[in-house]
N, CA, C and O atoms as a Tinker XYZ file with bonds, in Angstrom:
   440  protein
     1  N      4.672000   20.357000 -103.395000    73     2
     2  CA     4.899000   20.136000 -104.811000    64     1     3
     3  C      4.206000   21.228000 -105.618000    63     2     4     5
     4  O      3.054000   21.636000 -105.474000    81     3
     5  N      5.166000   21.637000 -106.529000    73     3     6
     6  CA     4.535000   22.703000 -107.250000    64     5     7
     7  C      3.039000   22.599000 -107.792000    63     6     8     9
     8  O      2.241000   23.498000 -107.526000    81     7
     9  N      2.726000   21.669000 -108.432000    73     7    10
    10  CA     1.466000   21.132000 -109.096000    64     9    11
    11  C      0.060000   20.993000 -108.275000    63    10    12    13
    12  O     -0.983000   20.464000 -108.659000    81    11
    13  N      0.269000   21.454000 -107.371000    73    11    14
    14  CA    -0.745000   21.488000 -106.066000    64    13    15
    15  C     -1.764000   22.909000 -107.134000    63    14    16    17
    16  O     -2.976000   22.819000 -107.330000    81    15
    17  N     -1.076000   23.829000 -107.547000    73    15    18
    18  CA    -1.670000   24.937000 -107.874000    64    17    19
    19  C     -1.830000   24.781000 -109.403000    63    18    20    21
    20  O     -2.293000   25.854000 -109.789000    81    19
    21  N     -1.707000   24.159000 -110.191000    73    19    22
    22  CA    -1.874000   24.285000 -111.767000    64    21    23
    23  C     -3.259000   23.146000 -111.974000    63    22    24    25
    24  O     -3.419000   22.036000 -111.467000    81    23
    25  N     -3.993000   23.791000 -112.764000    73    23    26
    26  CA    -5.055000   23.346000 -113.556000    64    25    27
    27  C     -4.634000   22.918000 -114.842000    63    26    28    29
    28  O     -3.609000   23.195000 -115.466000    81    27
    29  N     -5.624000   22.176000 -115.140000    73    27    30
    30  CA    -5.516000   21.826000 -116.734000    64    29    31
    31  C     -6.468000   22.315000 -117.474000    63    30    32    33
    32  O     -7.540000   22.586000 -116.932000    81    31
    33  N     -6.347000   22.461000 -118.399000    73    31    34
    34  CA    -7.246000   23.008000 -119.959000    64    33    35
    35  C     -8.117000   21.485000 -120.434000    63    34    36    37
    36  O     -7.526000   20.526000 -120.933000    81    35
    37  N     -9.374000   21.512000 -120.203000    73    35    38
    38  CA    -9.789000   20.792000 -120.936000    64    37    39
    39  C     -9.916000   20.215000 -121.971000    63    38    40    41
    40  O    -10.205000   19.020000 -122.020000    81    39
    41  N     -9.676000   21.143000 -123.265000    73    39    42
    42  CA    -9.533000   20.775000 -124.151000    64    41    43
    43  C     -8.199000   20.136000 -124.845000    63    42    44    45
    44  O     -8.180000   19.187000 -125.630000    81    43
    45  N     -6.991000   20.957000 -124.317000    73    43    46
    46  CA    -6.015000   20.858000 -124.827000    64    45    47
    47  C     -4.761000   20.038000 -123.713000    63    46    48    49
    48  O     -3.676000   19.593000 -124.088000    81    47
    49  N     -5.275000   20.020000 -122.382000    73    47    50
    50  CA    -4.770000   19.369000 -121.204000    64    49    51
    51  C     -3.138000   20.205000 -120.826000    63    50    52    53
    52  O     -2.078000   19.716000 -120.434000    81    51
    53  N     -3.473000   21.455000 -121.105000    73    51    54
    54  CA    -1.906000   21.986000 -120.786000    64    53    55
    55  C     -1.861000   22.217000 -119.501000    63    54    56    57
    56  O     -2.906000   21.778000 -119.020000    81    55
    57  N     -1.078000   22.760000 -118.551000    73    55    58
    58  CA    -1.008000   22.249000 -117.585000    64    57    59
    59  C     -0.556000   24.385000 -117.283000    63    58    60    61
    60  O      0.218000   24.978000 -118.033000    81    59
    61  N     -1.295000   25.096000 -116.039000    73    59    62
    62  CA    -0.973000   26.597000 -116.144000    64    61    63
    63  C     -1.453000   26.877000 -114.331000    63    62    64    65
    64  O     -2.080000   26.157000 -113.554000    81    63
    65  N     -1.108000   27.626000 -114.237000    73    63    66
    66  CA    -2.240000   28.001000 -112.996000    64    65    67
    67  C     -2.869000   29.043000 -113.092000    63    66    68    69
    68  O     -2.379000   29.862000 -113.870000    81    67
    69  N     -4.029000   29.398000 -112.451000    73    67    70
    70  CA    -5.174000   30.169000 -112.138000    64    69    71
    71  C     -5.146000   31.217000 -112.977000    63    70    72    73
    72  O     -5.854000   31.578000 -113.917000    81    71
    73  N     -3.735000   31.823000 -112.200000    73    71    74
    74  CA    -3.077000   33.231000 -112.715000    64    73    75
    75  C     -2.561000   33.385000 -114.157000    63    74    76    77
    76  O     -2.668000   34.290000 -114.985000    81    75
    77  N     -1.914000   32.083000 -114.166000    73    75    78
    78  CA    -1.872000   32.524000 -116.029000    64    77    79
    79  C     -2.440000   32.237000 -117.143000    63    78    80    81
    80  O     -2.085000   32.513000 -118.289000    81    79
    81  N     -3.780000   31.394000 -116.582000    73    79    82
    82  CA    -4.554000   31.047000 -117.457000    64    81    83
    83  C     -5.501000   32.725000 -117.176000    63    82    84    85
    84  O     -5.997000   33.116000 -118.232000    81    83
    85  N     -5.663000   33.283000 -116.462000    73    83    86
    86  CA    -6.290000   34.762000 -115.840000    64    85    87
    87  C     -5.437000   35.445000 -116.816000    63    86    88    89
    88  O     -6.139000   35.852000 -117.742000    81    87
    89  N     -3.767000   35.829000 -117.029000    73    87    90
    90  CA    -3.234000   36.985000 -117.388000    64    89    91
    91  C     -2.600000   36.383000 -118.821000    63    90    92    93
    92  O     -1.945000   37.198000 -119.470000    81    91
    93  N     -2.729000   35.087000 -119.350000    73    91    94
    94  CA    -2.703000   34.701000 -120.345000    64    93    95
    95  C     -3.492000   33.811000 -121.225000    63    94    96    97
    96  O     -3.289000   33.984000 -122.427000    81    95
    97  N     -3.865000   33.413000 -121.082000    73    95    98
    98  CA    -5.099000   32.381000 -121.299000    64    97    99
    99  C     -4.373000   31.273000 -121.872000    63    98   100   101
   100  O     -3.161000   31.141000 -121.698000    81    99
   101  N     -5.213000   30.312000 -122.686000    73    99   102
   102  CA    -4.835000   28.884000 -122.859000    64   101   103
   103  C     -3.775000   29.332000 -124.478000    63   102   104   105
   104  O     -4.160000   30.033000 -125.413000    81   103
   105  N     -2.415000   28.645000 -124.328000    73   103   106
   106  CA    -1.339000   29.054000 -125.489000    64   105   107
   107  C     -2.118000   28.548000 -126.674000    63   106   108   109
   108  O     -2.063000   29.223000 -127.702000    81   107
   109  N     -2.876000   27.386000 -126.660000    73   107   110
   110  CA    -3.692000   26.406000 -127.744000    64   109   111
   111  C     -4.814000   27.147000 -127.833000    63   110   112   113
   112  O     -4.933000   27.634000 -128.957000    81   111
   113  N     -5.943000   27.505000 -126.863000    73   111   114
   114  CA    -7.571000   27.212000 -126.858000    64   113   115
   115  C     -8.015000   28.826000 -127.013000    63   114   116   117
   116  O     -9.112000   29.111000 -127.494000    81   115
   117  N     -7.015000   29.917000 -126.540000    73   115   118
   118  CA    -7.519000   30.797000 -126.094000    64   117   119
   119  C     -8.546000   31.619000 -127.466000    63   118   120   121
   120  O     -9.485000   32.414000 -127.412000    81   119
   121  N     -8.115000   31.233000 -128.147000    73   119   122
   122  CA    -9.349000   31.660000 -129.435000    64   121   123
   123  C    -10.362000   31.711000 -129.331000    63   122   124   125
   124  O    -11.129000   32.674000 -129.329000    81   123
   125  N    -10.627000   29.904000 -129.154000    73   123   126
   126  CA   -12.245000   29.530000 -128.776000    64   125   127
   127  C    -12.669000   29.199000 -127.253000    63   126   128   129
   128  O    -13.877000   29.069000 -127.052000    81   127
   129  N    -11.949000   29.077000 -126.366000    73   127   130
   130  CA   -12.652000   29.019000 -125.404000    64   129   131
   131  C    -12.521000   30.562000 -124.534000    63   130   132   133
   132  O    -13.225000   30.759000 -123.543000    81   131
   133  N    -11.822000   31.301000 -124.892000    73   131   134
   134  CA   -11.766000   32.914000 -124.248000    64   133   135
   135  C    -11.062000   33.032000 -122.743000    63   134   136   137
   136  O    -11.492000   33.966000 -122.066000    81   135
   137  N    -10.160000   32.304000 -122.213000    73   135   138
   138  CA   -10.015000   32.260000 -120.478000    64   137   139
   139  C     -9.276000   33.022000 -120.345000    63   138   140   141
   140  O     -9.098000   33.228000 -119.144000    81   139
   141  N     -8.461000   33.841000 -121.194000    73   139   142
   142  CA    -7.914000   35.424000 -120.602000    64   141   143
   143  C     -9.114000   36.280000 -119.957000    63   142   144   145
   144  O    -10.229000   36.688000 -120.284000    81   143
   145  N     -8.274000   36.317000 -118.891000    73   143   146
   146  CA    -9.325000   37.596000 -118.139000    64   145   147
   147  C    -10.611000   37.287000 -118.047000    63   146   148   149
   148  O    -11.335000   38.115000 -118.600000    81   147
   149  N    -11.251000   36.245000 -117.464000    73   147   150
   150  CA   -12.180000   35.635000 -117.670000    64   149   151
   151  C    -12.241000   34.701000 -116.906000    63   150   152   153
   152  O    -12.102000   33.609000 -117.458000    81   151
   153  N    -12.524000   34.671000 -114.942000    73   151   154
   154  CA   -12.298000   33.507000 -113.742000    64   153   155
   155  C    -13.824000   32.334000 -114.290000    63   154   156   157
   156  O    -13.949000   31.111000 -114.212000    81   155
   157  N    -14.749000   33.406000 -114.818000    73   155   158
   158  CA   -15.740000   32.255000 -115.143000    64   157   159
   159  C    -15.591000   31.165000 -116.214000    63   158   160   161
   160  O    -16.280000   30.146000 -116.239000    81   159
   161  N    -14.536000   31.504000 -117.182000    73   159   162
   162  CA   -14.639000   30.751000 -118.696000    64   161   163
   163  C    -13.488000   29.555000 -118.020000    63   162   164   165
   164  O    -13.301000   28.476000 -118.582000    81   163
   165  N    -12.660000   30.023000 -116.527000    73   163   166
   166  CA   -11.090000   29.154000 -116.616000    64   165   167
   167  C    -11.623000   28.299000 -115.080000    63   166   168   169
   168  O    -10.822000   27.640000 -114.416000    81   167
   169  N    -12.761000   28.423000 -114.782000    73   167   170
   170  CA   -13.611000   27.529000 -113.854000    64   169   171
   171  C    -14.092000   26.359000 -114.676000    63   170   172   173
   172  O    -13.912000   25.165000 -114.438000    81   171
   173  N    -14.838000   26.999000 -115.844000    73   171   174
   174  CA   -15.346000   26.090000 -116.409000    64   173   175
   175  C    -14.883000   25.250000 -117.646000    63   174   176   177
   176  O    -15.723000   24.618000 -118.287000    81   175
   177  N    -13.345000   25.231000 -118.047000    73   175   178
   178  CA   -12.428000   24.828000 -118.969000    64   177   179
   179  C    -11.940000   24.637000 -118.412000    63   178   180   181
   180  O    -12.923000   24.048000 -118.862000    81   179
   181  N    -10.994000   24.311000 -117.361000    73   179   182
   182  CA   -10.119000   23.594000 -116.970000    64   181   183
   183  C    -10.694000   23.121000 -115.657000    63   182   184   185
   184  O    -11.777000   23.370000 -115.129000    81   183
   185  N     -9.496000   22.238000 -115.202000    73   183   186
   186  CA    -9.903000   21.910000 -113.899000    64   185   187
   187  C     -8.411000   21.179000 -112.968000    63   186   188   189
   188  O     -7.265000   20.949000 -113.354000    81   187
   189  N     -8.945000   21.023000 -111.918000    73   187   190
   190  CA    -7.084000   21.041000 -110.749000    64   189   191
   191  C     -7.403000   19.820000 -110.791000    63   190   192   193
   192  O     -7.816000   19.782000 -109.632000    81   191
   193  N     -7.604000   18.484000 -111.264000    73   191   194
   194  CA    -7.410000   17.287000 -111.397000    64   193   195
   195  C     -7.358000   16.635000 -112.111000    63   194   196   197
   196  O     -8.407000   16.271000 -112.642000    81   195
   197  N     -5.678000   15.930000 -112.688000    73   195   198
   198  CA    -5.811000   15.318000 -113.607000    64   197   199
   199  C     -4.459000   14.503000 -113.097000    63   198   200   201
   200  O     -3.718000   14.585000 -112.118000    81   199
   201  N     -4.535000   13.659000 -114.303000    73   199   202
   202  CA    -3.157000   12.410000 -114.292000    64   201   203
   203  C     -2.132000   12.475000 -114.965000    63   202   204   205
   204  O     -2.194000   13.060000 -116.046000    81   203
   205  N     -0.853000   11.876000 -114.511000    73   203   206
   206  CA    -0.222000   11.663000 -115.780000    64   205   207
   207  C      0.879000   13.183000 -116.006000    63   206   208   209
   208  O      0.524000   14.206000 -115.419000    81   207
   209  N      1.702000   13.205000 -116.553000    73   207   210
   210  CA     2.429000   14.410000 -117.059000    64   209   211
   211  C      3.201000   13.853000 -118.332000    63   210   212   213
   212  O      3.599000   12.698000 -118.482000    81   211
   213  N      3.337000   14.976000 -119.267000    73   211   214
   214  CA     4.225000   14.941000 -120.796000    64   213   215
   215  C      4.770000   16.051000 -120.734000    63   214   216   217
   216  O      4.190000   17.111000 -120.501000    81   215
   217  N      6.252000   15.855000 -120.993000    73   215   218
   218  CA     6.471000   17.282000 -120.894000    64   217   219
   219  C      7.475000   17.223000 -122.441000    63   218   220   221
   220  O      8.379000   16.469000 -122.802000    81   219
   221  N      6.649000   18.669000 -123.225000    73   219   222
   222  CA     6.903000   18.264000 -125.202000    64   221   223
   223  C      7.622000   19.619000 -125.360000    63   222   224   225
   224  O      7.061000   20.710000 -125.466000    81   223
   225  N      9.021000   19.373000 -125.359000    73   223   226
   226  CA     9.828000   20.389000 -126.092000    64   225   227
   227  C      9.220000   20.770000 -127.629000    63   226   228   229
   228  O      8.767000   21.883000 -127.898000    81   227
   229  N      9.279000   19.885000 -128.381000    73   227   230
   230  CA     9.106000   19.730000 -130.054000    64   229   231
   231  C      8.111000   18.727000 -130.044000    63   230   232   233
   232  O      8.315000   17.524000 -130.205000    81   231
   233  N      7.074000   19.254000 -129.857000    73   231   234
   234  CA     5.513000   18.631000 -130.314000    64   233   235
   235  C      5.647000   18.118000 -131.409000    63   234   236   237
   236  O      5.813000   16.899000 -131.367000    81   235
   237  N      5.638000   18.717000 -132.697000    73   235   238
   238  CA     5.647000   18.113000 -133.763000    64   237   239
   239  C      6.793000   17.155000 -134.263000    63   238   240   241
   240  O      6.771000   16.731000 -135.418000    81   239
   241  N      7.262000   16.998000 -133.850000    73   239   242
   242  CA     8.699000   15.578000 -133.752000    64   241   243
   243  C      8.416000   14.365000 -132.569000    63   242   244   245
   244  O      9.100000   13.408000 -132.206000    81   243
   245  N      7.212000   14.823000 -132.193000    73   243   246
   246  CA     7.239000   13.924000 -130.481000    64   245   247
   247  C      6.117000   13.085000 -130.838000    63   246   248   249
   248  O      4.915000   13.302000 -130.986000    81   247
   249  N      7.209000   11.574000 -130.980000    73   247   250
   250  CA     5.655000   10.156000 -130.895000    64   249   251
   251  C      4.649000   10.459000 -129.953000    63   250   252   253
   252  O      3.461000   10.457000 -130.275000    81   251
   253  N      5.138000   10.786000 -128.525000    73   251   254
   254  CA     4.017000   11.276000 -127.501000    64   253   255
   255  C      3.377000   12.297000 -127.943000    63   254   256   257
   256  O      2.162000   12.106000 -127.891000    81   255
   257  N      3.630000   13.166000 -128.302000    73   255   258
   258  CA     2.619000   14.127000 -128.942000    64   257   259
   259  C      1.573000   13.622000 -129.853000    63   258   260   261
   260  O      0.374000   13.897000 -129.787000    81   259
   261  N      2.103000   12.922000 -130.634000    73   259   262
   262  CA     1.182000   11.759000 -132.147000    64   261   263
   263  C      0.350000   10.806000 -131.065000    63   262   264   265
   264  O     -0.875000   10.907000 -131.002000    81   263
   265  N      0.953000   10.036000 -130.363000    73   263   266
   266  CA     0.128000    9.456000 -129.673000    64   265   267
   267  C     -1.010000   10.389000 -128.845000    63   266   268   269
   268  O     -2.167000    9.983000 -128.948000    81   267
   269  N     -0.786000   11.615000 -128.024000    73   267   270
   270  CA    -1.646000   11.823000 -127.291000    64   269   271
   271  C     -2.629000   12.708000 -128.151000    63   270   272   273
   272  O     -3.724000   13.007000 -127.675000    81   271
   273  N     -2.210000   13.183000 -129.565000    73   271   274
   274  CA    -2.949000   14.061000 -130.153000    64   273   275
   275  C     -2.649000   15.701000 -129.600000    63   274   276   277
   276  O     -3.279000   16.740000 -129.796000    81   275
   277  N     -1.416000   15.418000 -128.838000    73   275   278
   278  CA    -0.822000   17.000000 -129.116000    64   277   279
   279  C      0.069000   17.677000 -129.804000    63   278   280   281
   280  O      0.440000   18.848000 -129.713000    81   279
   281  N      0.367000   16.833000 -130.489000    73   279   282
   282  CA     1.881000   17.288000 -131.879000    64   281   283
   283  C      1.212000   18.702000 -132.525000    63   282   284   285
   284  O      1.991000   19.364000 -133.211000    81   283
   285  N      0.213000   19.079000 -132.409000    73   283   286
   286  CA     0.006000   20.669000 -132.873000    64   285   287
   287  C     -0.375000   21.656000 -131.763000    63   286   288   289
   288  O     -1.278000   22.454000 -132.013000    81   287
   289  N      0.193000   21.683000 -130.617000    73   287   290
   290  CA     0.024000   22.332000 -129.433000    64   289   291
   291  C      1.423000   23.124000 -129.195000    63   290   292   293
   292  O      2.354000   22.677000 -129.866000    81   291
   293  N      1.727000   24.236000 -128.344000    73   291   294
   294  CA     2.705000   24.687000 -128.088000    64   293   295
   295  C      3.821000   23.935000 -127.186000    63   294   296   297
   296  O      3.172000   23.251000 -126.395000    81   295
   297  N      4.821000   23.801000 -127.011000    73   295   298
   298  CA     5.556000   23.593000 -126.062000    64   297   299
   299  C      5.005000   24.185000 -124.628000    63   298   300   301
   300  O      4.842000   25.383000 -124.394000    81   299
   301  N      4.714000   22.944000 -123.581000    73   299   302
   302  CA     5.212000   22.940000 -122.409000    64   301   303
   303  C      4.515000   21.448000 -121.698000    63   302   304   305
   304  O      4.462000   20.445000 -122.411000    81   303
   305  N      4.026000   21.402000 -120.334000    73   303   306
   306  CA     3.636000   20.880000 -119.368000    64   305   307
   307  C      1.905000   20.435000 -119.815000    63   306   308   309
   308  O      0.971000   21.234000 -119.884000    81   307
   309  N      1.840000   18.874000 -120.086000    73   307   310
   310  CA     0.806000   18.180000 -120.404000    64   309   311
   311  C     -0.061000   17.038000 -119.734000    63   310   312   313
   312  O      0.165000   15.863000 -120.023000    81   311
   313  N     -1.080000   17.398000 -118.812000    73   311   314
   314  CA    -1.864000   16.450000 -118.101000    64   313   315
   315  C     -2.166000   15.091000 -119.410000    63   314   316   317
   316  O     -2.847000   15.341000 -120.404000    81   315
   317  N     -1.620000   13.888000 -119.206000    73   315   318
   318  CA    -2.018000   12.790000 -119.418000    64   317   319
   319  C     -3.782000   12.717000 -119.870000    63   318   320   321
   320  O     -4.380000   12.772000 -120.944000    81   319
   321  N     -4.172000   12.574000 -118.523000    73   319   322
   322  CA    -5.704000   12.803000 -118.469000    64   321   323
   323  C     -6.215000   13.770000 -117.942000    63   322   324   325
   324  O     -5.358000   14.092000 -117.119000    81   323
   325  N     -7.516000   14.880000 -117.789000    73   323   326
   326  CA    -8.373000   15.442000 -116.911000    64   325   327
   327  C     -9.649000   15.088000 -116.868000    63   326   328   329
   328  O    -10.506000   14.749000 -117.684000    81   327
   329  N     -9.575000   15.239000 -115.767000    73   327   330
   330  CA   -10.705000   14.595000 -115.037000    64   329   331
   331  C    -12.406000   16.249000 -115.325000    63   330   332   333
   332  O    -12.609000   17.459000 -115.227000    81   331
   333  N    -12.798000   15.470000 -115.542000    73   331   334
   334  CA   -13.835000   16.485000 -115.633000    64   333   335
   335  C    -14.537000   16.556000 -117.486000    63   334   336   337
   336  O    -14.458000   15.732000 -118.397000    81   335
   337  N    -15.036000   17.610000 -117.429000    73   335   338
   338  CA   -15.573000   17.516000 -119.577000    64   337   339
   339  C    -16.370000   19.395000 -119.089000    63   338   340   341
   340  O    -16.888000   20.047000 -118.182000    81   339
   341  N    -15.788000   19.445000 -120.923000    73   339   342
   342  CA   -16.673000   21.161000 -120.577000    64   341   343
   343  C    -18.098000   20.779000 -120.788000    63   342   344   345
   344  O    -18.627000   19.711000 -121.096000    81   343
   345  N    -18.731000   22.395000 -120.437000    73   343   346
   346  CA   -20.232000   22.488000 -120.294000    64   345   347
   347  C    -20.892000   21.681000 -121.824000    63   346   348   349
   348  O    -20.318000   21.299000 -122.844000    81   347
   349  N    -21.860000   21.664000 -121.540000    73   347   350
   350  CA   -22.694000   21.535000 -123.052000    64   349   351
   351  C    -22.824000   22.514000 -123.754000    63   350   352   353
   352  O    -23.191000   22.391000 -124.923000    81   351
   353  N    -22.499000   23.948000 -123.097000    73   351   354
   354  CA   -23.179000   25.124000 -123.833000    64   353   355
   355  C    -21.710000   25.331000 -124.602000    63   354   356   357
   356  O    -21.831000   25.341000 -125.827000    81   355
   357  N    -20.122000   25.525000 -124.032000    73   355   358
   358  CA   -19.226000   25.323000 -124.912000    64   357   359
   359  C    -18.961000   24.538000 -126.002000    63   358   360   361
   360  O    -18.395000   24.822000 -127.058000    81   359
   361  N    -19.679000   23.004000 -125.418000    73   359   362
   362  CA   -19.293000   22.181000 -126.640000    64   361   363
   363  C    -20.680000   22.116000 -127.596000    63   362   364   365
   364  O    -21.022000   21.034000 -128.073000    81   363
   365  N    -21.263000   23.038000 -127.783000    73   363   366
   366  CA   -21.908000   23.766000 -129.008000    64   365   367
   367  C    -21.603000   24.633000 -129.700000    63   366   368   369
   368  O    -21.849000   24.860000 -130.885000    81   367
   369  N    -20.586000   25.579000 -128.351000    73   367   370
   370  CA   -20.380000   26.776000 -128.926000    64   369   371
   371  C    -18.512000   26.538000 -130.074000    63   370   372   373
   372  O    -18.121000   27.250000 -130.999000    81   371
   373  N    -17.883000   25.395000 -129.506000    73   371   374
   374  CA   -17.069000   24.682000 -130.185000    64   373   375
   375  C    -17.314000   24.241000 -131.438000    63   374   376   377
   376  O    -16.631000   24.489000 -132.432000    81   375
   377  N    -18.616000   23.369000 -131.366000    73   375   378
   378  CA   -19.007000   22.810000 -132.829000    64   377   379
   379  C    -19.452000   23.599000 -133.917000    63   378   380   381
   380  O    -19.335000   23.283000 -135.101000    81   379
   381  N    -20.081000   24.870000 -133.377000    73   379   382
   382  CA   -20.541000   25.862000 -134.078000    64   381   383
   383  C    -19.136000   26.612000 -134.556000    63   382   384   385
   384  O    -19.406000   27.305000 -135.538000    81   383
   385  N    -18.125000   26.686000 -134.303000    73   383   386
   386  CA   -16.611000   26.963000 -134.366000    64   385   387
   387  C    -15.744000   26.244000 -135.586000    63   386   388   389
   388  O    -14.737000   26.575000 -136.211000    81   387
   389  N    -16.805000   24.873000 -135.620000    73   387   390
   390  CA   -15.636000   23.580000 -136.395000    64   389   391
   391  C    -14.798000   23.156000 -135.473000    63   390   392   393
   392  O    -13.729000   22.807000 -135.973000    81   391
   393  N    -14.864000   23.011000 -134.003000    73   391   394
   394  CA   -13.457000   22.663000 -133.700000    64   393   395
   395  C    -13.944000   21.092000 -132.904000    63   394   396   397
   396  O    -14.658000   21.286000 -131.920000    81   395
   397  N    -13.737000   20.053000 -133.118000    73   395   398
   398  CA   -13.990000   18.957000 -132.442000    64   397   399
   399  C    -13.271000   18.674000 -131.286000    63   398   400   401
   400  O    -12.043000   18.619000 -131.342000    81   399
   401  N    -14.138000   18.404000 -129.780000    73   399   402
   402  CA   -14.203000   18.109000 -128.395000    64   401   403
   403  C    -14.257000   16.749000 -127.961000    63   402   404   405
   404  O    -15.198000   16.149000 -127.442000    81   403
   405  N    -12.555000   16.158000 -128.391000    73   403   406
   406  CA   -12.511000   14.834000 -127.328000    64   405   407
   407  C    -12.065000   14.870000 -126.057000    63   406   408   409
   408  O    -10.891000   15.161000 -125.831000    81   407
   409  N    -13.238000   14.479000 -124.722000    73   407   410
   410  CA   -12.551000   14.574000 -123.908000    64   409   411
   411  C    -11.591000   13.675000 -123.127000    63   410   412   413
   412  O    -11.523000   12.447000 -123.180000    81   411
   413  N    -10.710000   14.697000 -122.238000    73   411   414
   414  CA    -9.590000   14.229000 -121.699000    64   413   415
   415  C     -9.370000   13.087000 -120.780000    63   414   416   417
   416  O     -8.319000   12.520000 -120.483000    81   415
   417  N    -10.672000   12.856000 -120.369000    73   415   418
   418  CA   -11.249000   12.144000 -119.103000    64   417   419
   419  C    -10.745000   10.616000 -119.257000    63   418   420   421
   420  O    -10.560000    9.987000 -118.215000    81   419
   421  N    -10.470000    9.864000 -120.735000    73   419   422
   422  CA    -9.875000    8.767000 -120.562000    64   421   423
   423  C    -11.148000    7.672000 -120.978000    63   422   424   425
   424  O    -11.028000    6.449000 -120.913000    81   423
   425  N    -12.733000    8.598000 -121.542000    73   423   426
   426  CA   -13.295000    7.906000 -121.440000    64   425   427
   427  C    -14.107000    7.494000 -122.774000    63   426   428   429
   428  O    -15.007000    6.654000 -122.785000    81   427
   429  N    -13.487000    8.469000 -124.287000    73   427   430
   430  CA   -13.256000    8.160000 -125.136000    64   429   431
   431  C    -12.213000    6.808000 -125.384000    63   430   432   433
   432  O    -11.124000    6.625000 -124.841000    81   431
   433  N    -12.967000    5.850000 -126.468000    73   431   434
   434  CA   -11.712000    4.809000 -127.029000    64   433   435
   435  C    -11.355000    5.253000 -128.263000    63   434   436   437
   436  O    -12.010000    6.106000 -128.861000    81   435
   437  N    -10.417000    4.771000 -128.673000    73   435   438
   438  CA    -9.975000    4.715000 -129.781000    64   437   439
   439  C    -10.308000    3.134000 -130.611000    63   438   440
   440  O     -9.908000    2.942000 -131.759000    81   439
């Protein structure tokens, strides 16, 4: 199965592998978390385990998008959940950014 090789983005739960989070970085994050060209920043932002798939032609028209809190993300392939949370030193370097870090993990409520 293809998905054997794609990671997810922590923050944003898109769904890429190694290589194109390496030769492109995250379509959403790559601003603030930097994982172009960068094996240390896409070790520690994403990760190869997660649940669940969404797959959002038109984010911003998509209840699933409203529901999952991705209706302002690009079109494609969306982990449900990931398993894992970034460092502490990102999610300072996030807050110091303005950008607020819920993680994917399932272990935030609403």
């Amino acid at each position: 199965m293809f998905l054997k090789s794609e990671r997810a983005c922590l923050l944003c739960g898109i769904l890429r592998t190694f290589d194109e989070f390496y030769r492109d970085g995250c379509p959403n994050c790559d601003s603030v978390l930097r994982l172009q060209s960068s094996e240390e920043n896409i070790h520690a932002c994403t990760s190869p385990s997660f649940e669940g798939l969404s797959a959002l032609s038109s984010p911003s028209k998509s209840w699933v998008a409203q529901w999952m809190r991705d209706d302002k993300f690009q079109p494609g392939l969306y982990a449900v959940q990931v398993k894992g949370r970034l460092p502490d030193e990102i999610i300072q370097s996030l807050r110091s950014q303005s950008v607020y870090y819920r993680p994917r993990d399932g272990s935030v409520q609403d």
